[in-house]
N, C-alpha and C positions, 0 to 999 in steps of 0.2 A: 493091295498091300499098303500099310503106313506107316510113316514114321514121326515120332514124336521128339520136337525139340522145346528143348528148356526154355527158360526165359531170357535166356543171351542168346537163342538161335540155333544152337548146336544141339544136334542129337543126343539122345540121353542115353542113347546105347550107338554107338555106329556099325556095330556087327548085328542089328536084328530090326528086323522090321514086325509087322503087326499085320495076323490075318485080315482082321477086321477093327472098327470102333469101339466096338468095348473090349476086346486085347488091349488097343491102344491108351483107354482111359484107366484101363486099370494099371498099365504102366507109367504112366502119370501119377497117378496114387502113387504107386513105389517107389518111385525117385521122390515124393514129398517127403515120404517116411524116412528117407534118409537125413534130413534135416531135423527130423524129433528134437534131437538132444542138443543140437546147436539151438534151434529155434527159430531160426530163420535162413533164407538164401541169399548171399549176398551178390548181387548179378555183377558185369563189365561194367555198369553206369553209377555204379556204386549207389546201386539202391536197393536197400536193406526188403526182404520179402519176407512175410511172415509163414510161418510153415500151413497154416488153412488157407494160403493165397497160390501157394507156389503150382500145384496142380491147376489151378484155373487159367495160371499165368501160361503154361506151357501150349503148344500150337499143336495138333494132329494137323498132318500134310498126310498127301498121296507122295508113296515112295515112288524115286527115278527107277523105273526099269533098267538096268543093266543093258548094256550093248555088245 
């Protein structure tokens, strides 16, 4: 399983994880797409991301297994 966090570190869904790497890259895609109309993301460091950066910018991790 994995999970994809944004370019500030935090999960871009906290409720779902990702079978596999390309579930996970496509869900990077779909949180870019959320930015279309604004045009860019603007992360915690106050740096401005342009919306063809913002998927790259994001991390696929291996999600914590539950205890």
């Amino acid at each position: 399983m994995f999970d994809v966090l944004s370019p500030d570190g935090l999960s871009i869904d906290p409720e779902s994880c990702y079978p596999d790497l390309e579930a996970a890259h496509a869900a990077a895609q779909a949180f870019a797409q959320r930015y279309v109309v604004q045009g860019y993301y603007w992360s915690a460091q106050w740096e401005r991301i342009p919306v063809d950066e913002i998927a790259g910018r994001c991390r696929v991790v291996q999600a914590m297994e539950d205890e």
